[in-house]
C-alpha positions in Angstrom: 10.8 -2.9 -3.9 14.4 -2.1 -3.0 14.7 -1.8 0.6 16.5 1.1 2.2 20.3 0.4 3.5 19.5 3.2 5.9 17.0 4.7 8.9 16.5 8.2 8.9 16.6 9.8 12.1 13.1 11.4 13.3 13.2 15.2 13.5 9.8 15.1 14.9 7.5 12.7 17.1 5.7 10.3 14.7 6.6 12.4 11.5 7.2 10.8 8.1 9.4 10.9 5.3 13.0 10.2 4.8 15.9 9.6 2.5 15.9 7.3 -0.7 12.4 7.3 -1.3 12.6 6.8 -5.3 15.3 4.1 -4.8 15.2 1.8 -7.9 13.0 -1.2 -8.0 15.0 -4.5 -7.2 15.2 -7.4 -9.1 12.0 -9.2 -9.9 11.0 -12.0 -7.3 9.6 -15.4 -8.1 6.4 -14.5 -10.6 5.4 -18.4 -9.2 5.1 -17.9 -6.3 3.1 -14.2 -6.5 0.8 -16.3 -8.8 0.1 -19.0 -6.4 -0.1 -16.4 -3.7 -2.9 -14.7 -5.9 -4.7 -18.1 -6.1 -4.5 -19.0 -2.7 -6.6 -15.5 -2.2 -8.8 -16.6 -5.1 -9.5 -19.7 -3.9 -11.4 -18.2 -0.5 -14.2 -18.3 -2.4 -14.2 -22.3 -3.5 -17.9 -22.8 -4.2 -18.5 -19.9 -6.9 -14.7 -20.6 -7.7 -15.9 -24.6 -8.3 -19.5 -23.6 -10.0 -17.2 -21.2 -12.7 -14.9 -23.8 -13.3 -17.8 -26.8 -13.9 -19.4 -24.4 -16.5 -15.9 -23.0 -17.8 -15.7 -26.9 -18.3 -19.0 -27.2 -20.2 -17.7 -24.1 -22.4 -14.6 -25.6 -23.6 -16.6 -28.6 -24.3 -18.6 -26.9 -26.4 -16.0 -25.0 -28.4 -14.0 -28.4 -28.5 -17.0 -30.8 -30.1 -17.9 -27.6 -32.7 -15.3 -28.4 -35.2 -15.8 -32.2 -34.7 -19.6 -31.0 -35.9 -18.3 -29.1 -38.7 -16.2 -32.3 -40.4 -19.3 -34.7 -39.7 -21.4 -31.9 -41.4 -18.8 -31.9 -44.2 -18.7 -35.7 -44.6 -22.7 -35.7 -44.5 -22.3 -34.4 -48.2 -20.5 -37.4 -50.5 -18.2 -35.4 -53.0 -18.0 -38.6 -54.9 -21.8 -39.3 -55.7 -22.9 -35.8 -54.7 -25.3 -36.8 -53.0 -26.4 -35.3 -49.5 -27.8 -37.0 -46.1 -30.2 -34.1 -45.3 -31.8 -35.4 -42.3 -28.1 -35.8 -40.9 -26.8 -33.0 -41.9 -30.1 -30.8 -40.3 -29.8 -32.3 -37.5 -25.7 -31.7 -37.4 -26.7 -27.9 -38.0 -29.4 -28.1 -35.4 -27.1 -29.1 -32.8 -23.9 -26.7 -34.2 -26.7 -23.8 -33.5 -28.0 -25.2 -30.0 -24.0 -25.7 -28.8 -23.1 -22.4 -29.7 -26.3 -20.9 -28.1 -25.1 -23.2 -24.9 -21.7 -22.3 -25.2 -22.9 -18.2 -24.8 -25.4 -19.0 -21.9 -22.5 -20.6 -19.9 -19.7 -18.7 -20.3 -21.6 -15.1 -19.4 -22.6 -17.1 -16.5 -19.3 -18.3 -15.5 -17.9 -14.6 -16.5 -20.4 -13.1 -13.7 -19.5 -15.6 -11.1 -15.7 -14.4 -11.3 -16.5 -11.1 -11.6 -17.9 -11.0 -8.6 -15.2 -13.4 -7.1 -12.6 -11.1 -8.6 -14.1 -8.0 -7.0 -14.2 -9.9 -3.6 -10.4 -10.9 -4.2 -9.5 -6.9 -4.6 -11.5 -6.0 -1.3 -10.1 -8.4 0.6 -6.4 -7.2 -0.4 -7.5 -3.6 0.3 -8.9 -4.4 3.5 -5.7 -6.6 4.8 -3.4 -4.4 3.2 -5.1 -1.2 5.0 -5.1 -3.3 8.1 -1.2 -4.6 8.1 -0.5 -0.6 7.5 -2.0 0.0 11.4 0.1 -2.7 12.4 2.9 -1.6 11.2 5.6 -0.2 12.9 6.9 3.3 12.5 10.1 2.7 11.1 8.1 1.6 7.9 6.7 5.2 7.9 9.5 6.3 8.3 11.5 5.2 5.3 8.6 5.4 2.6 7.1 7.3 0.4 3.6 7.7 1.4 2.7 8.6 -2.2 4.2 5.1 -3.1 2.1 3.5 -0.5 -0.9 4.8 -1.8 0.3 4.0 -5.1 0.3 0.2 -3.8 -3.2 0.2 -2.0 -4.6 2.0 -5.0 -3.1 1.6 -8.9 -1.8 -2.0 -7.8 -5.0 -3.3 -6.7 -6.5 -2.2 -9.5 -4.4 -4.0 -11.9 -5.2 -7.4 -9.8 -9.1 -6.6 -10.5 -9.0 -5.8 -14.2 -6.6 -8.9 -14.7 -8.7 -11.5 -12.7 -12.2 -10.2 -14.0 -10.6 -10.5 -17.6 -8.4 -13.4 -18.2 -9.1 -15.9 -15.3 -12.2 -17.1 -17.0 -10.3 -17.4 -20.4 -7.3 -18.8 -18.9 -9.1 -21.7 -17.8 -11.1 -21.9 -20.8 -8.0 -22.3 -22.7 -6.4 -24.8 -21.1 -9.5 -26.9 -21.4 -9.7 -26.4 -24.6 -6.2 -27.3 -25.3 -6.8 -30.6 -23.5 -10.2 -31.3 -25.2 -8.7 -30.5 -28.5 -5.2 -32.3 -28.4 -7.9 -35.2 -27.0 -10.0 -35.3 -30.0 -7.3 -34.4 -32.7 -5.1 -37.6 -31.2 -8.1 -39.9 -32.1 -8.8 -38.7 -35.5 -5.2 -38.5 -36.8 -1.9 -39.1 -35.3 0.0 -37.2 -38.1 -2.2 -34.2 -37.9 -1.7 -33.7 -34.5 1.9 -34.1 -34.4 1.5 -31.2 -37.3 -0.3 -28.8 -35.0 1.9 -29.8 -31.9 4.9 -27.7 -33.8 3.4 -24.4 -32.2 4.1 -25.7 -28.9 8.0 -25.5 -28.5 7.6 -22.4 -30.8 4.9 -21.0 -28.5 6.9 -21.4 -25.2 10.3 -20.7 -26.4 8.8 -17.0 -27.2 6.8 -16.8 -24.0 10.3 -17.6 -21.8 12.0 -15.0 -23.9 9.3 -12.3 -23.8 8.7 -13.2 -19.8 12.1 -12.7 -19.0 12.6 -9.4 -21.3 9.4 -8.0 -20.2 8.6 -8.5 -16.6 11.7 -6.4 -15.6 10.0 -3.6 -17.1 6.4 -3.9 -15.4 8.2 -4.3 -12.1 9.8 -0.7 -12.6 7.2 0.3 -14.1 5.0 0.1 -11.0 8.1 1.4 -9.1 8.4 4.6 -10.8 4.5 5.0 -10.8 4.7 5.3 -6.7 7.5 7.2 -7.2 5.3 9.9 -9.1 2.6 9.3 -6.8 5.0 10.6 -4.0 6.4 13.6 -5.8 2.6 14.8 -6.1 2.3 14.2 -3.2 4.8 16.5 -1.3 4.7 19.0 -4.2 0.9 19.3 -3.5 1.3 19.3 0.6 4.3 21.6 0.2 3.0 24.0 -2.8 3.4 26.9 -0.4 7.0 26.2 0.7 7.6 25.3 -3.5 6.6 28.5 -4.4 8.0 30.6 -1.4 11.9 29.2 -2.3 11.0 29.7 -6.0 11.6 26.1 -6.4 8.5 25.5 -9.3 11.5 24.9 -11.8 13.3 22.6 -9.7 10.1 20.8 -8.6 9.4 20.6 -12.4 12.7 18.6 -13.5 12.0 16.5 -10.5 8.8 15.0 -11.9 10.1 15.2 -15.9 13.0 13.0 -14.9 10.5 10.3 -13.0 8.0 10.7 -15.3 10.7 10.0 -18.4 11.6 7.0 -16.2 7.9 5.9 -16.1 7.4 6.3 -20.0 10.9 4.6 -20.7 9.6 1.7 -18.9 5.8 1.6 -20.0 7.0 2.0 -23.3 10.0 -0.9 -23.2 7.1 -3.4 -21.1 4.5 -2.4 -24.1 6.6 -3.4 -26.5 8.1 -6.5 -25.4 4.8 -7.7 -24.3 2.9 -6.6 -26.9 4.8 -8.1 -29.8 3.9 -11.5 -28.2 0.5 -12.2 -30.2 1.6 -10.8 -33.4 4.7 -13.5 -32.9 1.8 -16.3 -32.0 -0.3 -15.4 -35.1 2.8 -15.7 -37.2 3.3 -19.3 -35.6 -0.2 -20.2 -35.8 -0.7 -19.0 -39.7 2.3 -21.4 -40.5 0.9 -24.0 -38.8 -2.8 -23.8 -40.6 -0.2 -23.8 -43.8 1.2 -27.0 -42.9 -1.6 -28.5 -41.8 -3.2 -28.0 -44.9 -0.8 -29.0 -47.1 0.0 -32.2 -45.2 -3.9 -33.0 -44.4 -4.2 -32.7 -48.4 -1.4 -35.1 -49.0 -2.8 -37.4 -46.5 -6.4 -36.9 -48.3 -5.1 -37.6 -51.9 -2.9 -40.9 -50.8 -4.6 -42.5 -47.5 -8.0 -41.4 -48.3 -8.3 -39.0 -45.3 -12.2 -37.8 -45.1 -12.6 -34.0 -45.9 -14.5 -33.8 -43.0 -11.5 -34.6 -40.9 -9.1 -32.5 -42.7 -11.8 -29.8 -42.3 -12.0 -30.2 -38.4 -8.4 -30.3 -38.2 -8.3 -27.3 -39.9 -10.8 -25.6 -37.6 -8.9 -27.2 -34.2 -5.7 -25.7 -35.5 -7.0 -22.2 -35.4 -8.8 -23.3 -32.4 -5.4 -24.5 -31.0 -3.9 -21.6 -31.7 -6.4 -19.3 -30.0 -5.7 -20.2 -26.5 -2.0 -19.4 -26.9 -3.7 -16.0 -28.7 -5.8 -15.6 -25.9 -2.4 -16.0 -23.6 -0.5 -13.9 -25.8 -3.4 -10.8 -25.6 -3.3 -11.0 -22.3 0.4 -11.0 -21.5 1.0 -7.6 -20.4 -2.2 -7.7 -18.2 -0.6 -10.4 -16.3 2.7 -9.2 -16.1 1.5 -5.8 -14.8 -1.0 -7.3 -12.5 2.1 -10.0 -11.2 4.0 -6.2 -10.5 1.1 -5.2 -8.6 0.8 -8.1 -6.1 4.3 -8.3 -5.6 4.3 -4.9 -4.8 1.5 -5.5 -2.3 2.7 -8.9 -1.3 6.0 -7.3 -0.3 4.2 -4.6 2.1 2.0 -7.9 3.5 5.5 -9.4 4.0 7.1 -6.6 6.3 7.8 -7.4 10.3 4.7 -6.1 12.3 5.1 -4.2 15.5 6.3 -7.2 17.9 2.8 -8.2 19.9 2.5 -7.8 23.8 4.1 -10.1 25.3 2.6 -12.9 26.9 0.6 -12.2 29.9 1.3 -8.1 29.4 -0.9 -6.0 31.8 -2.9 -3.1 32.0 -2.8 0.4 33.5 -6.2 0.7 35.1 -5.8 4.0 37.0 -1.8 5.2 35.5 -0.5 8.1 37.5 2.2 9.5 34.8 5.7 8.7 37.0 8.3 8.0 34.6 12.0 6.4 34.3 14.6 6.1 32.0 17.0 3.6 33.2 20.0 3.3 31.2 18.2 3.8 28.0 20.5 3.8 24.9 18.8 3.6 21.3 19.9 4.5 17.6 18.1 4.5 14.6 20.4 2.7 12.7 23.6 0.6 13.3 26.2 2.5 14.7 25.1 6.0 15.2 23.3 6.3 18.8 21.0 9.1 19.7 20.8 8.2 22.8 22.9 6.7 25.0 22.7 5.7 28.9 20.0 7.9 29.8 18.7 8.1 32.9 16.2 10.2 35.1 12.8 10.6 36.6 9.6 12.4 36.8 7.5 11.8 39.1 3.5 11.9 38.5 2.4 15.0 38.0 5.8 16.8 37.6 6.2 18.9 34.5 9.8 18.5 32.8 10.9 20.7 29.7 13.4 18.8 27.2 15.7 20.8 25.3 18.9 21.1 23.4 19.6 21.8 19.6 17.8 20.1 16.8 18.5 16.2 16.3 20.2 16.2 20.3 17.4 13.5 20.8 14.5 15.5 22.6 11.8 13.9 20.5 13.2 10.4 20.4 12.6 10.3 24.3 8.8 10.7 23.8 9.0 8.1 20.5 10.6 5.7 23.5 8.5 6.2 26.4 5.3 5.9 23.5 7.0 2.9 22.6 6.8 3.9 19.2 10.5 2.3 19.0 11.6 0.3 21.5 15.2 0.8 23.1 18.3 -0.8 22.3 19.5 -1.0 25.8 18.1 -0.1 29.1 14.7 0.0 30.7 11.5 2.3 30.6 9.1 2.5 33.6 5.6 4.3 33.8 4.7 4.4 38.2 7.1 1.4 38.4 5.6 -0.9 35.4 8.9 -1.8 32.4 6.6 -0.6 29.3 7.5 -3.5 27.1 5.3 -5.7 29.7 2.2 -3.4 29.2 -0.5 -4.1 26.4 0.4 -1.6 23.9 -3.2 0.0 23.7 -3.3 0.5 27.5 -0.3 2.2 27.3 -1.2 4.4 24.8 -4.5 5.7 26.7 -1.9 7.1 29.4 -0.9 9.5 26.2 -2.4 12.9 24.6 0.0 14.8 22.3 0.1 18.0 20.5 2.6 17.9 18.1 4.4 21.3 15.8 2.8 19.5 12.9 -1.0 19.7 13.3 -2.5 16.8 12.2 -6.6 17.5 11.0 -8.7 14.8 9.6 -11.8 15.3 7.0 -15.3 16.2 9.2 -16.5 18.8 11.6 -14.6 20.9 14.2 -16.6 18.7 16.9 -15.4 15.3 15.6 -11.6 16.5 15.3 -11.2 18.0 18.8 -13.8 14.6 19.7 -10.6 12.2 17.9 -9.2 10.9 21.0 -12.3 11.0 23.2 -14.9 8.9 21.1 -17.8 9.2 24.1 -17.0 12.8 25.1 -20.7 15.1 25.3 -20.5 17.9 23.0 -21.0 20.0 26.3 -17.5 18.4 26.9 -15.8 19.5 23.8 -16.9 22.6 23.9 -15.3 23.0 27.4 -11.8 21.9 26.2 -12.2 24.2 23.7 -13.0 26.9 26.0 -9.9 25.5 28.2 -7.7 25.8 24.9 -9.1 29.0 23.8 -10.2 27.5 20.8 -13.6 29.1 21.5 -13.4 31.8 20.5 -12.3 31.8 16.9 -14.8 28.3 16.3 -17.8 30.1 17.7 -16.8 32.7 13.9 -16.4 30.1 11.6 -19.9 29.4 8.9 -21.2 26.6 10.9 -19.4 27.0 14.0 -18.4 23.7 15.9 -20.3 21.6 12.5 -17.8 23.6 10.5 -16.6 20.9 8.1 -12.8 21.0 7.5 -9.9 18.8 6.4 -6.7 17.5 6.9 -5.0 19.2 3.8 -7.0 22.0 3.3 -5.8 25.2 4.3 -9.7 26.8 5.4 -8.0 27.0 8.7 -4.5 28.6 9.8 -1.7 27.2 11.3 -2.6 28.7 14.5 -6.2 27.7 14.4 -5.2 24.3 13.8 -3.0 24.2 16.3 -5.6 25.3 19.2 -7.8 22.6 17.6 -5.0 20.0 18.3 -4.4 21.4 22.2 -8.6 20.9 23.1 -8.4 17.5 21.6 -5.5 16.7 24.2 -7.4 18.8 26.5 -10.3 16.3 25.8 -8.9 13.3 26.1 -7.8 13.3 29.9 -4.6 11.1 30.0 -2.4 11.5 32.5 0.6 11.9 30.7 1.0 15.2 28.2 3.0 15.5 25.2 4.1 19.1 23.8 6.2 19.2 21.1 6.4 22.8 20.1 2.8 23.6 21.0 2.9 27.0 20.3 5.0 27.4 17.4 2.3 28.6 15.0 0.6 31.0 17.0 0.6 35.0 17.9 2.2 36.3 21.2 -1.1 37.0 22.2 -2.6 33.5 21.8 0.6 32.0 23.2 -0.2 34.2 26.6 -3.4 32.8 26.4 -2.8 29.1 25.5 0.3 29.2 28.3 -2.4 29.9 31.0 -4.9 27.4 29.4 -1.6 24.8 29.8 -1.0 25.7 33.3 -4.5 24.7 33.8 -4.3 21.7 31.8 -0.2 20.5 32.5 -2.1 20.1 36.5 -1.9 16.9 38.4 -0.4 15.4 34.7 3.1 14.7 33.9 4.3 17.2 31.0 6.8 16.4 28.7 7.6 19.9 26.9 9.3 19.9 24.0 10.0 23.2 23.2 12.8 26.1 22.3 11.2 29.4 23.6 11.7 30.4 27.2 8.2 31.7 27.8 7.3 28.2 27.3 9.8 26.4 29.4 10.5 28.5 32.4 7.7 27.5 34.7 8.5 23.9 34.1 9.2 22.2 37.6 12.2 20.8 35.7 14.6 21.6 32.3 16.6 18.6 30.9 19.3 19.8 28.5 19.8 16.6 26.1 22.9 17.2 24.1 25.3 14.1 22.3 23.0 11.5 23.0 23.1 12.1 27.2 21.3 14.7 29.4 24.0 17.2 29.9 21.9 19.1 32.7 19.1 19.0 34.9 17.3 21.5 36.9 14.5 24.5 37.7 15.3 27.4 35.0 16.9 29.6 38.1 19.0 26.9 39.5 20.2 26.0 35.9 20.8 30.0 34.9 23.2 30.4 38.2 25.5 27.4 36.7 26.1 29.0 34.0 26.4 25.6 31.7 24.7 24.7 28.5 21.0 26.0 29.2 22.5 29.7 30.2 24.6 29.5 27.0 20.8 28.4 24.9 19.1 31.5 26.8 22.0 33.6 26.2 21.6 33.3 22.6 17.7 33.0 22.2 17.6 36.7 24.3 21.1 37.9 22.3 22.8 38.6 25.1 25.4 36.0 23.5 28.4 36.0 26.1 
């Protein structure tokens, strides 16, 4: 898929989204080497692989000494004396019946065993696709659609499983049986099989043209369908906000136009792909025509056996069907080639860089931090930060402020090492952050952020999320610290009260308390608040502000926040404004310079001056 030519810039810590999410699908890439990549998947599994392929091998066997049978049976009767070798031909039929009966045994048997291989191929994709997306860094996030994503762990791997569990088996096949027969045609006549080897040329001429014409259209295909994916998405998340700017219409044209886009190219790959067979049937029907006629000629002047004729006739149907077979399932294997590219290109994408060697742990973190110097941008040109420099010292409470996109929240997606700065250093109690193992530093972390994020299962196990081995006499406790008690203790089931990330059982507020007792649970010694009390009544703001005074105590507090209730008390208030920290101070010392925070509070109370 197309890669964006830009980074968005975050408008909130470790949020999602961004701009050209339906960009249009690139190019296609080598369909080669996404084959051989899907074989060197399928190949994990070499003994089942190697006991399919032996029987495949027995199958095609079978299909190729059947029309050999057939002549022999035919040349058992003499046309000239008319006269019949029964015992031969019985025994011909006996064994015509036994090979077929052979043939069915070992193909369903071959068919299970890369079934089950096939499956095995799809869960292991899902599971190392699922696993590169944790490792992934947030930039990725960033500059996706999630519905896409989803669209590539999902309708993707699906395509991969239908096409392995339906045409490896007879692609195999095939090309035995395209060897065996060529094999056995070459010994019983030379001309014959020249005859039959027309098809060839003809055969692969059309397949480079279809390929070329067709595989274009799967590739966008698969595009546009994680592009739909990601409209239902956010039109589902954001129904409210749809409906609220009256925007159902607008909402509406936006899905007609990718869905259009979808059928446009579903119906273009459908065609081109599907007028491959009916092209090879063509081929093949001249073919039996020709061989007839010739096989005939040869019959009447060189005394070719009808038996032969007759097997020839039955290998060049038999010929043809593996190029059928090929051509049937030609837009199966185009489609599922989209798929794994598409997944293939996600497994392709820079991980988050690993710890460096020899990085070190935090064993007991105290929370002082330093910026030194500490310049970043999201994209080439455009810093959101530049030289910054301060610090808190353990335990210290600091408010960050300034107007939306000034760069409040990219200080907390630095010192997370979410990104990592461009220039300049980041210390927590003296140790540079790019030499700590990235999960010790993260335990030093507990965040609630504006957006409340909720996963599926009971109220215990959300607020339990960042605290795995916390008592349920120890949630209940945060939540009590949160003031989250209170309203759980009403809900059906109370604390077992099952809810979910999407659903809306649960209000914003609600949520949010939920979100402050699983920080409140997890005991790091460095707090993140990113507009913790946006969603919530003055009167639960009074009371979460005294649980926070409670629980912003011997931690370093990073507040990220616009109302003055909530910033005030803060030991210290950075204004962050063009990319720099424009002032620093205690709420009264910062209110007598009269600089940019008086002009802020001037404006929030409307006292503008």
């Amino acid at each position: 898929m197309q890669q964006n030519s830009k980074q968005p810039t975050m408008g909130r810590f470790g949020a999602g989204g961004g701009p050209g999410r339906f960009a249009p699908t690139a190019k296609p890439s080598d369909a080669k080497g996404t084959f051989r990549r899907v074989i060197g998947v399928y190949l994990r599994w070499k003994k089942p692989v190697l006991a399919a392929g032996a029987l495949t091998l027995v199958s095609s066997g079978v299909a190729v000494a059947a029309p050999y049978l057939s002549g022999l049976c035919f040349d058992a009767m003499n046309v000239k004396t008319l006269t019949t070798d029964t015992k031969t031909l019985y025994i011909l039929l006996t064994a015509l019946v036994v090979l077929h009966l052979a043939g069915w045994l070992v193909s369903t048997v071959s068919g299970v065993l890369l079934l089950n291989v096939s499956q095995r191929l799809v869960f292991t994709l899902r599971s190392e696709f699922f696993e590169k997306l944790q490792r992934l860094p947030l930039r990725f996030f960033d500059t996706r659609s999630h519905g896409d994503t989803m669209s590539r762990l999902t309708n993707d791997a699906d395509n991969i499983s239908s096409t392995i569990a339906q045409t490896t088996t007879q692609l195999v096949s095939s090309a035995l049986t395209l060897i065996g027969s060529l094999s056995v045609m070459l010994y019983l006549s030379v001309p014959l099989t020249l005859t039959i080897l027309v098809s060839v040329p003809l055969v692969a001429a059309l397949t480079r043209v279809i390929t070329k014409k067709s595989r274009a259209h799967f590739l966008a295909q698969a595009g546009q369908l994680g592009a739909l994916n990601g409209i239902i998405e956010e039109s589902v998340l954001g129904l409210k906000m749809v409906k609220a700017f009256g925007r159902k219409q607008a909402v509406r044209e936006q899905f007609s136009g990718v869905n259009e886009q979808l059928y446009q190219s579903s119906v273009k790959a459908q065609i081109w792909s599907g007028g491959m067979m009916p092209l090879v049937n063509v081929i093949n029907n001249l073919i039996f025509t020709l061989v007839a006629v010739v096989g005939g000629l040869l019959s009447v002047r060189s005394g070719l056996l009808v038996g032969t004729l007759v097997s020839f006739l039955s290998y060049s149907k038999q010929f043809g069907h593996p190029l059928n077979a090929i051509a049937s399932m030609f837009n199966t294997i185009q489609s599922a080639l989209a798929g794994a590219e598409r997944i293939f290109e996600v497994m392709d994408q820079a991980e988050e860089p690993p710890d460096q060697p020899g990085a070190v742990e935090l064993p007991d973190p105290k929370g002082a931090v330093t910026f030194d110097n500490v310049s970043f941008a999201y994209e080439a040109g455009r810093p959101v930060l530049s030289g910054v420099s301060f610090s808190v010292n353990a335990g210290e409470t600091v408010a960050l402020v300034g107007e939306t996109g000034a760069g409040k929240t990219t200080v907390v997606n630095l010192l997370t090492r979410f990104y990592d700065p461009t220039e300049g250093t980041i210390t927590i109690d003296g140790v540079p952050i790019d030499t700590v193992a990235r999960d010790s530093l993260r335990q030093c972390f507990s965040a609630v952020l504006q957006e409340t994020c909720l996963f599926s299962g009971t109220v215990m196990d959300n607020i339990r999320y960042g605290a795995p081995g916390a008592t349920d006499g120890q949630v209940v406790a945060a939540a009590k610290l949160a003031s989250a008690h209170a309203f759980i203790e009403r809900l059906p089931d109370g604390y077992d009260t099952w809810v979910s990330g999407s659903a809306d059982s649960l209000s914003e507020g609600q949520r949010q308390l939920l979100a402050i007792a699983r920080a409140v649970l997890r005991e790091a010694p460095i707090l993140i608040l990113d507009e913790a009390t946006s969603s919530v009544d003055t009167k639960t703001e009074k009371d979460i502000q005294r649980a926070l005074v409670r629980l912003t105590r011997n931690r370093t507090s990073f507040l990220i926040a616009h109302r003055l209730s909530t910033i005030r008390d803060a030991d210290r208030i950075m204004v962050i404004g063009g990319g720099r920290i424009l002032e620093s101070g205690g709420h009264a010392s910062l209110m007598a310079a009269k600089g940019a925070y008086y002009t802020m509070v001037a404006y929030q109370m409307g006292n503008e001056t």
